[in-house]
N, CA, C and O of each residue as an XYZ file, in Angstrom:
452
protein
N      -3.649     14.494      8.120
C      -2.627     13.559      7.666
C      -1.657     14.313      6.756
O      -2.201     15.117      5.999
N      -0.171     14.198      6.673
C       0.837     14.615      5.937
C       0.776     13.930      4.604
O       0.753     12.785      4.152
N       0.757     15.471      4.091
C       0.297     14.768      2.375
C       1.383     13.764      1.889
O       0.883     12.955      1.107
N       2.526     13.589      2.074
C       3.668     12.286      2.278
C       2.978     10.809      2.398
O       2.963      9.822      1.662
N       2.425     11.114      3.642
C       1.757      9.610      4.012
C       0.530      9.365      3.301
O      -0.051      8.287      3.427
N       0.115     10.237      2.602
C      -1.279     10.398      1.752
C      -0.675      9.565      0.411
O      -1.383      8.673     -0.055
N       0.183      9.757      0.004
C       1.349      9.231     -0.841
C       1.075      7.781     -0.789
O       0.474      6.910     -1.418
N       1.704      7.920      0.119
C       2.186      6.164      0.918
C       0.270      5.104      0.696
O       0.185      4.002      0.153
N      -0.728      5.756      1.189
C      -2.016      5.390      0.960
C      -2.121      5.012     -0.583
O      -2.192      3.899     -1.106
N      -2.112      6.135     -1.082
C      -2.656      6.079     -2.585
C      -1.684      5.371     -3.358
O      -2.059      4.953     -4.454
N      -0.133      5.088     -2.883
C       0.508      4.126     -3.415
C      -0.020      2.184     -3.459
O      -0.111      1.268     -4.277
N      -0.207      2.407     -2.207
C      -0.988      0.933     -1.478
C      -2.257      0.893     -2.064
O      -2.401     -0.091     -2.789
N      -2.984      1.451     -2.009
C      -4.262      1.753     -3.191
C      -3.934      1.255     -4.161
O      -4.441      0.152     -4.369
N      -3.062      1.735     -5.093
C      -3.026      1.226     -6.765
C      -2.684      0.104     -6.551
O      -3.366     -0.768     -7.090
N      -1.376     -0.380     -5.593
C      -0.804     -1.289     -5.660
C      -1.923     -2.745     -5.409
O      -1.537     -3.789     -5.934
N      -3.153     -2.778     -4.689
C      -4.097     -3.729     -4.814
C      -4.386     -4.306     -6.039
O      -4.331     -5.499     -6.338
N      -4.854     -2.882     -7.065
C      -5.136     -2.772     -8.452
C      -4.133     -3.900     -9.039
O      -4.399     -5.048     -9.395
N      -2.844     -3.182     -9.027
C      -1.717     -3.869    -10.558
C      -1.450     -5.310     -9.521
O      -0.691     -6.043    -10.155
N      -1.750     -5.851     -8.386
C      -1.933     -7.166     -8.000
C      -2.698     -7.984     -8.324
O      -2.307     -9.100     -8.666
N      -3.623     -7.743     -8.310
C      -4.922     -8.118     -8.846
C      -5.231     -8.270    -10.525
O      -6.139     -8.900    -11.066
N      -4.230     -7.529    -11.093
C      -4.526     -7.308    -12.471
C      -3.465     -8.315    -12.935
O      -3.529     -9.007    -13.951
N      -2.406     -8.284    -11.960
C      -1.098     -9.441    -12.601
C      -2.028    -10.373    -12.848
O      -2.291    -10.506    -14.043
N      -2.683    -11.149    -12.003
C      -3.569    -12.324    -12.223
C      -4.451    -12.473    -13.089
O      -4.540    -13.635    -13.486
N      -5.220    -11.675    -13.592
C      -6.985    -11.269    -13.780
C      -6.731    -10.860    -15.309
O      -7.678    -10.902    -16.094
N      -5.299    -10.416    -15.786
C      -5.827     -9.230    -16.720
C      -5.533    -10.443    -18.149
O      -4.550    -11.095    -18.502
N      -6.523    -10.341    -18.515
C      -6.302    -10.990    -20.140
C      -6.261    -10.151    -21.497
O      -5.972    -10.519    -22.635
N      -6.611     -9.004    -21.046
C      -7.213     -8.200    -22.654
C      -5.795     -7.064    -22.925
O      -4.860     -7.328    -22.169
N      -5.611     -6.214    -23.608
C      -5.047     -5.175    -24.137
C      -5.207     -4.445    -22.595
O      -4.334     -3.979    -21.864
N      -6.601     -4.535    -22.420
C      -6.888     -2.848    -21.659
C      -6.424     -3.119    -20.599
O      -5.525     -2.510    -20.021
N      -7.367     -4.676    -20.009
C      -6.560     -5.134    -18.462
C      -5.293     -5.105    -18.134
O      -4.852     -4.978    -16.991
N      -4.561     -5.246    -19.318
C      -2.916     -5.126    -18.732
C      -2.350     -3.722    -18.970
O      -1.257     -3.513    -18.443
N      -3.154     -2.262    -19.993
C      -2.804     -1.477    -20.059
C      -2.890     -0.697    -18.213
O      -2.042     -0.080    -17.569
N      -4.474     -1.156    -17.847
C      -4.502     -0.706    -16.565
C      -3.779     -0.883    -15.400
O      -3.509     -0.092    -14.495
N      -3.384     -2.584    -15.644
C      -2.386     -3.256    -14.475
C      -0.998     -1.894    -14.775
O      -0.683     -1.034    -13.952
N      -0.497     -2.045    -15.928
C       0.753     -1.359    -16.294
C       0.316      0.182    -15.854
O       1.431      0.589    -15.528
N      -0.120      0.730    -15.746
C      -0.759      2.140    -15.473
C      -0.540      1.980    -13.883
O       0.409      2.643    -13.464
N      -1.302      1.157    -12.833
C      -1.399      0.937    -11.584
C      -0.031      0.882    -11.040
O       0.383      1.599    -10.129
N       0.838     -0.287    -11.849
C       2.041     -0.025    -11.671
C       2.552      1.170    -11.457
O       2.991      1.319    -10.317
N       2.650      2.121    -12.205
C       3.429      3.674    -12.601
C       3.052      4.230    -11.692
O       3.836      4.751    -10.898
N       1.903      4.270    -11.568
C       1.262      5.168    -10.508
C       1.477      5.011     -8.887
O       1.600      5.903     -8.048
N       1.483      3.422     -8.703
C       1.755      3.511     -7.290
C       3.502      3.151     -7.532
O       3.607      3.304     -6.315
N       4.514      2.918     -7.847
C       6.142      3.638     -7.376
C       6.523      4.551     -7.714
O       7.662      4.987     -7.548
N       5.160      5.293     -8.565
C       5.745      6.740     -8.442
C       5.340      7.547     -7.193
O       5.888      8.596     -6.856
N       4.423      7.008     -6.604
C       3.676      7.927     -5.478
C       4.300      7.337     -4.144
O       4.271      7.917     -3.058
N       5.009      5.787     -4.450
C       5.953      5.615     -3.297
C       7.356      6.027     -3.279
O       8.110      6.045     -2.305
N       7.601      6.354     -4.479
C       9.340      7.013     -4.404
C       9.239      8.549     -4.028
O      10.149      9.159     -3.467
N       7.759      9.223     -4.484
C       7.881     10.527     -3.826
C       7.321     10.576     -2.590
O       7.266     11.683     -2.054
N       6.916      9.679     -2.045
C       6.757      9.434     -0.351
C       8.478      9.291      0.283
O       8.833      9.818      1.337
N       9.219      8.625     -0.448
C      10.276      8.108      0.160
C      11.319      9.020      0.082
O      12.445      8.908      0.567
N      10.860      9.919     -0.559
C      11.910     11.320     -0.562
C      11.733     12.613      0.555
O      12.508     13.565      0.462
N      10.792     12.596      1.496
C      10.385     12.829      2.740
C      10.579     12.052      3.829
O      11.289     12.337      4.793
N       9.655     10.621      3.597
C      10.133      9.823      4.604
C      10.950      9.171      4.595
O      11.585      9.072      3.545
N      11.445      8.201      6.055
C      12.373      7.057      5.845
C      11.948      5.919      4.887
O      10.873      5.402      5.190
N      12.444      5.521      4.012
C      12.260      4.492      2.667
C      11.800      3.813      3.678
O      10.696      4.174      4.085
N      12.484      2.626      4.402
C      11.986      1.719      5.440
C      10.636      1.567      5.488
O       9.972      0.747      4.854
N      10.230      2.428      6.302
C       9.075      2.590      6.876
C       8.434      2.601      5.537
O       7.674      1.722      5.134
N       8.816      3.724      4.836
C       7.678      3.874      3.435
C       7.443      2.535      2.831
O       6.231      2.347      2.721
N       8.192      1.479      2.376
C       8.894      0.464      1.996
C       7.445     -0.494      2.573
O       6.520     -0.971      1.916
N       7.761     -0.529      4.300
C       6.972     -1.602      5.014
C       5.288     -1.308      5.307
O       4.592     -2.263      5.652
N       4.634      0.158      5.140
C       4.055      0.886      5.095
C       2.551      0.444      3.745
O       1.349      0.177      3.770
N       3.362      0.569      3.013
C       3.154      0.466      1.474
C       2.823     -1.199      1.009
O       1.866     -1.597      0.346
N       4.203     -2.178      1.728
C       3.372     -3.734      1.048
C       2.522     -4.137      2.321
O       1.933     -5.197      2.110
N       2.296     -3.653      3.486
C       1.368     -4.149      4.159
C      -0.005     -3.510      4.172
O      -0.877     -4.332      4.452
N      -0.424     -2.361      3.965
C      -1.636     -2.009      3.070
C      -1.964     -2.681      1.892
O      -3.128     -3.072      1.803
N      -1.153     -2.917      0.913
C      -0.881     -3.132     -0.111
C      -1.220     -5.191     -0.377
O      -1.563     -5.715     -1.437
N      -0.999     -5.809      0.787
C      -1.482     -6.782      1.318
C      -2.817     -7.372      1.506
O      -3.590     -8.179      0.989
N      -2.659     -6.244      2.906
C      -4.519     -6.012      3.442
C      -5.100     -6.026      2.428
O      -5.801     -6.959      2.037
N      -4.828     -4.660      1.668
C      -6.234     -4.611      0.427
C      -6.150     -5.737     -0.753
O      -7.187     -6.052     -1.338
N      -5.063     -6.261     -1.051
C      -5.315     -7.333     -1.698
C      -6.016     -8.685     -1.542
O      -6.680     -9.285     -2.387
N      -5.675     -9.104     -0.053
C      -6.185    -10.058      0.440
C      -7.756     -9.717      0.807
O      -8.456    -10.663      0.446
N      -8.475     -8.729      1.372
C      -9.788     -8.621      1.439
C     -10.288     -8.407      0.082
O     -11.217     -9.191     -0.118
N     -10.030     -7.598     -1.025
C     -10.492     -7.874     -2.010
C     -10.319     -9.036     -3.220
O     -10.816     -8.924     -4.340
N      -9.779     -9.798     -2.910
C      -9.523    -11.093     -3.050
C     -11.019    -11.633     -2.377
O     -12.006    -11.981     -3.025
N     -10.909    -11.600     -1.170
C     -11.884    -12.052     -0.520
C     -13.488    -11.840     -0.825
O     -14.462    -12.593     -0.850
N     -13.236    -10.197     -1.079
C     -14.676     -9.634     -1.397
C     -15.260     -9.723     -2.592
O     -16.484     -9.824     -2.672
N     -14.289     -9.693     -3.920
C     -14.743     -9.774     -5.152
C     -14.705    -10.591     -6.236
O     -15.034    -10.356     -7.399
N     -13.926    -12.353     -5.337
C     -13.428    -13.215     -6.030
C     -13.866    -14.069     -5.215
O     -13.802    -15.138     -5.821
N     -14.063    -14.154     -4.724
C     -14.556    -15.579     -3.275
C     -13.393    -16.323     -2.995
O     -13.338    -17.530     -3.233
N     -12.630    -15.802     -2.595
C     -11.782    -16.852     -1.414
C     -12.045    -16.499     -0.491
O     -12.225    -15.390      0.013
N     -12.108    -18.013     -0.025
C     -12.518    -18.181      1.841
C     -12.174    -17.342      2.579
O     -11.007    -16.974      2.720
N     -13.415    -16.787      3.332
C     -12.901    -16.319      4.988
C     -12.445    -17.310      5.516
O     -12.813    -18.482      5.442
N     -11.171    -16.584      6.367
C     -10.637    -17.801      7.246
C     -10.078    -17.044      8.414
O      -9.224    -16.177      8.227
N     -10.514    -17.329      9.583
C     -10.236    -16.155     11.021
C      -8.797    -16.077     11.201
O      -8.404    -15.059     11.771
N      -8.036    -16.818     10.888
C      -6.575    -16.485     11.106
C      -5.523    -15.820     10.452
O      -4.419    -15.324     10.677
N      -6.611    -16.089      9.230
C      -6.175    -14.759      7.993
C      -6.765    -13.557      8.296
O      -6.260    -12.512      7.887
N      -7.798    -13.565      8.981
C      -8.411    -11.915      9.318
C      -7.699    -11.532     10.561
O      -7.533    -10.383     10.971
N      -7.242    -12.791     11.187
C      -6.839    -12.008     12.768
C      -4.789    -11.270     12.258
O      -4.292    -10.183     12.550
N      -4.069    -12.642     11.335
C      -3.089    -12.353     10.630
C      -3.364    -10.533      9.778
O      -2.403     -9.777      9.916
N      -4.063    -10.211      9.329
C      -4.442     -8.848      8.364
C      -4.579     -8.306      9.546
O      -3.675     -7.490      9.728
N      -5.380     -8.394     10.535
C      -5.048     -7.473     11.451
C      -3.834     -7.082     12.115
O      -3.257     -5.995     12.081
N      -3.507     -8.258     12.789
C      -1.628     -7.273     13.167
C      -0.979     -6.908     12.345
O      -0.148     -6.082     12.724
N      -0.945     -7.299     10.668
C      -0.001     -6.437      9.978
C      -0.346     -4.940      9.936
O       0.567     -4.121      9.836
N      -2.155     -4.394     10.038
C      -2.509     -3.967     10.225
C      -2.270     -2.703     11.504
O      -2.364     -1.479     11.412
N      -1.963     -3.495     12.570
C      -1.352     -3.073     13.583
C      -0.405     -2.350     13.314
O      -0.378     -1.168     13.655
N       0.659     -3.003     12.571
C       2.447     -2.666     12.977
C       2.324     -1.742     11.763
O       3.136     -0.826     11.637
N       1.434     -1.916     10.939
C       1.437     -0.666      9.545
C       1.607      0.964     10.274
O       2.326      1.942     10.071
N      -0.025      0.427     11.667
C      -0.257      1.795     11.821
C       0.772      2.683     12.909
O       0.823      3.910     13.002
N       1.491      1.764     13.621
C       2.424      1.935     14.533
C       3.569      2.265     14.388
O       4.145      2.896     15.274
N       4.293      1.852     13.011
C       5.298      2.426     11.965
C       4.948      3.983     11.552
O       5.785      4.883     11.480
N       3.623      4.103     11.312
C       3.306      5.665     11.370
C       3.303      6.471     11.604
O       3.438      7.605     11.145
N       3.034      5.704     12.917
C       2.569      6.728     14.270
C       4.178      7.091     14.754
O       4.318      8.265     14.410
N       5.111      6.754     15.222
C       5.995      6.562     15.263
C       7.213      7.245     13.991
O       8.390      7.300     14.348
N       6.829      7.749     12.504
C       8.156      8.069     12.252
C       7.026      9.714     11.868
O       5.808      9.886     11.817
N       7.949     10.417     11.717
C       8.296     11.636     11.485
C       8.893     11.924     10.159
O       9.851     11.213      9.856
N       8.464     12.956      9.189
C       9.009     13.332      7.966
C      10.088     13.908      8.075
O      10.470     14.120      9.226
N      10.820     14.291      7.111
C      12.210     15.018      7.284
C      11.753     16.296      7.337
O      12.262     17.126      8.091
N      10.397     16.658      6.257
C      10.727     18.047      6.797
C      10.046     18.711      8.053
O      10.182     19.869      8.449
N       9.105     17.465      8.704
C       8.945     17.575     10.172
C       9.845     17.609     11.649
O       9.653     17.961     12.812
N      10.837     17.070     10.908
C      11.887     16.852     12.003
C      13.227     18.069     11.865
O      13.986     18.394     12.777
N      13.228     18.611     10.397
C      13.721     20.336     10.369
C      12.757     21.250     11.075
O      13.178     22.311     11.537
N      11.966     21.039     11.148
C      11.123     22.010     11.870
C      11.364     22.394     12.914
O      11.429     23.605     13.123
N      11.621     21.253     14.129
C      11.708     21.159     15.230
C      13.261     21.756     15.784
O      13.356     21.874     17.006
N      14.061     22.005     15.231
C      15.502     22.072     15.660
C      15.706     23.397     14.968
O      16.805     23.951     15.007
């Protein structure tokens, strides 16, 4: 995997975190961490987006960023399974990975020419 799109992951990663924390966080620390999660994932998506097309990085980023919120929502808070929300997480799922598959970095596409 292109350490770019590794970016784009570990952006969507935190970004579960400072979602989860908007809601959850009551103390000093909980919101120091939410605020931390923040920093961390648009900083790791603006230096994704300086390789890739923003777009993609952009659509990439809140639909991981989704997924993992909504299953851990699911997994560590108990809201309902509900199959149309799992079958819904899956095609965003889909078009996340197909946006991927599909773009090319800039400095992949100097390469070639």
């Amino acid at each position: 995997m292109d350490k770019d799109w590794l970016k784009v992951f570990i952006a969507a990663f935190f970004e579960v975190f400072w979602v989860i924390g908007l809601k959850h966080a009551d103390t000093f620390w909980t919101w120091s961490g939410t605020a931390l999660s923040i920093i961390i994932s648009f900083y790791m998506m603006i230096m994704a987006g300086k390789k890739l097309p923003v777009g993609t990085v952009y659509a990439v980023f809140v639909g991981l960023g989704t997924a993992g919120t909504v299953l851990s929502e699911t997994l560590f808070f108990g809201e309902p399974i509900k199959i149309a929300k799992l079958l819904l997480i899956l095609m965003l799922l889909i078009g996340v990975i197909g946006l991927k598959l599909v773009t090319k970095s800039k400095h992949a596409e100097g390469a070639e020419s």
